[in-house]
C-alpha positions as semicolon CSV with decimal commas, in nm:
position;residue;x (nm);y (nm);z (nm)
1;X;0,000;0,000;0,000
2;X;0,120;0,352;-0,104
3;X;0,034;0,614;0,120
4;X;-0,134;0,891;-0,006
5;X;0,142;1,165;-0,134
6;X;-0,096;1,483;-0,130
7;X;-0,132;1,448;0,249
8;X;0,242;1,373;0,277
9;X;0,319;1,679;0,142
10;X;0,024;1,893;0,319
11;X;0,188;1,746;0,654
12;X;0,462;1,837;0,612
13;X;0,414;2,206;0,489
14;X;0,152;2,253;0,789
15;X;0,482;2,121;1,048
16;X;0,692;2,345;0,878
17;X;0,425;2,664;0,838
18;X;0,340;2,649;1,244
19;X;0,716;2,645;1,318
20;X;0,738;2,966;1,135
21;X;0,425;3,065;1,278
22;X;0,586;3,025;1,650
23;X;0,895;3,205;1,538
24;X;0,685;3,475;1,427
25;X;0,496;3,484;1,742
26;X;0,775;3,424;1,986
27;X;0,972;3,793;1,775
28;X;0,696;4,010;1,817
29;X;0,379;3,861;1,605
30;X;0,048;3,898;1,670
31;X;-0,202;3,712;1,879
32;X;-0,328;3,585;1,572
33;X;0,019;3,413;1,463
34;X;-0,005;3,236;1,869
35;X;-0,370;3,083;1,774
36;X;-0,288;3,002;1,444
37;X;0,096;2,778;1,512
38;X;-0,082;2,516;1,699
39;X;-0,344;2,451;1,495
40;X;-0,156;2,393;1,208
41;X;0,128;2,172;1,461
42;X;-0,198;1,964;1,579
43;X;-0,312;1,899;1,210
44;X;0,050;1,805;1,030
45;X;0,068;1,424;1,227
46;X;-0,316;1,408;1,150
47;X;-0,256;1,458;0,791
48;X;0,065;1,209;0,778
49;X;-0,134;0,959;0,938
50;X;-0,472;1,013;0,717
51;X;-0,154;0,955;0,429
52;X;-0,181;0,634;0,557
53;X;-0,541;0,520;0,554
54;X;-0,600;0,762;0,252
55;X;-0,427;0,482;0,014
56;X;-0,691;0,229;0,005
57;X;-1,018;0,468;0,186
58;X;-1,201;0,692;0,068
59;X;-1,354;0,801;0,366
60;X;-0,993;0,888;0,478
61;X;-0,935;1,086;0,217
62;X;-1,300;1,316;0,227
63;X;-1,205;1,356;0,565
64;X;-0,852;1,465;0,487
65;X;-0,989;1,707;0,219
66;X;-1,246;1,872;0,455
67;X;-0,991;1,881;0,756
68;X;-0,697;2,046;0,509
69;X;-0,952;2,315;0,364
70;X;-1,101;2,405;0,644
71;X;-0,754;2,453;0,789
72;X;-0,627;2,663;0,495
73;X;-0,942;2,855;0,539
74;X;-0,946;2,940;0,908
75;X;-0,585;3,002;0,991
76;X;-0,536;3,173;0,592
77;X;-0,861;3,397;0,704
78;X;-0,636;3,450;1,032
79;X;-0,333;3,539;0,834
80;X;-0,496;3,727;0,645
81;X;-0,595;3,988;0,933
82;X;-0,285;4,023;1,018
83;X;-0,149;4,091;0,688
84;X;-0,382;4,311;0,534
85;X;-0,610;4,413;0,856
86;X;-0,898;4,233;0,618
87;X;-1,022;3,894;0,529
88;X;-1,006;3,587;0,302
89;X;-1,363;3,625;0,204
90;X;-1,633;3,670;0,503
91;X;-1,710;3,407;0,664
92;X;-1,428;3,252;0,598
93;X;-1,304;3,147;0,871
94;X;-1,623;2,982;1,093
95;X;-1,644;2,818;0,696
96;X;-1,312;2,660;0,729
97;X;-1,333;2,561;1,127
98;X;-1,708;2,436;1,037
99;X;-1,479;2,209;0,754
100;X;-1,226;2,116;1,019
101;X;-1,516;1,944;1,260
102;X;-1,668;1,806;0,962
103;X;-1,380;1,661;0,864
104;X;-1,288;1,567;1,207
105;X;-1,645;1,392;1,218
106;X;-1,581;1,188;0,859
107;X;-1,232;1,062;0,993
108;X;-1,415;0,893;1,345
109;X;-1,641;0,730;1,092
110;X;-1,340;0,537;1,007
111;X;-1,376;0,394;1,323
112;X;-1,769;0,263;1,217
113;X;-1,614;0,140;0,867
114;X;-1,677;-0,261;0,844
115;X;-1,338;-0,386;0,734
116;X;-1,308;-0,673;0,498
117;X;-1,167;-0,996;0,679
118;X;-0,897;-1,194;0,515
């Protein structure tokens, strides 16, 4: 089984993005940069791990799509504020942290998934 490379790669980018995120923080930042580091720590093993059961599940992987919107969503709407004192879109970000549950929600369904016996 080959684990599922877009995840791989979105794990690893969300790692890296709240590292910079702390550093940002940590040197002066705003509040913003605080509440948006560990979201996007929390999410990066999620994502390696949905990498995982993405290869072969479907249900993995709409729950990996929702979760990685939503988060580009809420903590890009976050960014955003901070940027350009304005937002992604409005609504943007209870749209991407509604995603992130949802997403949150498909991926315990895993857990209800019969699995085929061998």
């Amino acid at each position: 089984m080959h684990p599922y490379r877009p995840f791989i790669i979105a794990g690893g980018l969300s790692g890296a993005a709240a590292m910079i995120a702390y550093a940002a923080s940590a040197h002066g930042g705003s509040a913003n940069l605080g509440l948006i580091a560990p979201l996007l720590l929390a999410h990066a093993p999620a994502l390696l791990a949905l990498a995982l059961l993405g290869a072969g599940r479907m249900t993995a992987r709409l729950g990996g799509w929702a979760t990685l919107l939503g988060l580009a969503l809420f903590t890009g709407d976050l960014l955003m504020r901070d940027m350009t004192g304005g937002r992604l879109f409005p609504y943007a970000a209870p749209t991407g942290g509604t995603l992130m549950i949802l997403g949150w929600l498909i991926i315990a369904a895993i857990g209800l998934e019969k699995r085929e016996t061998s």
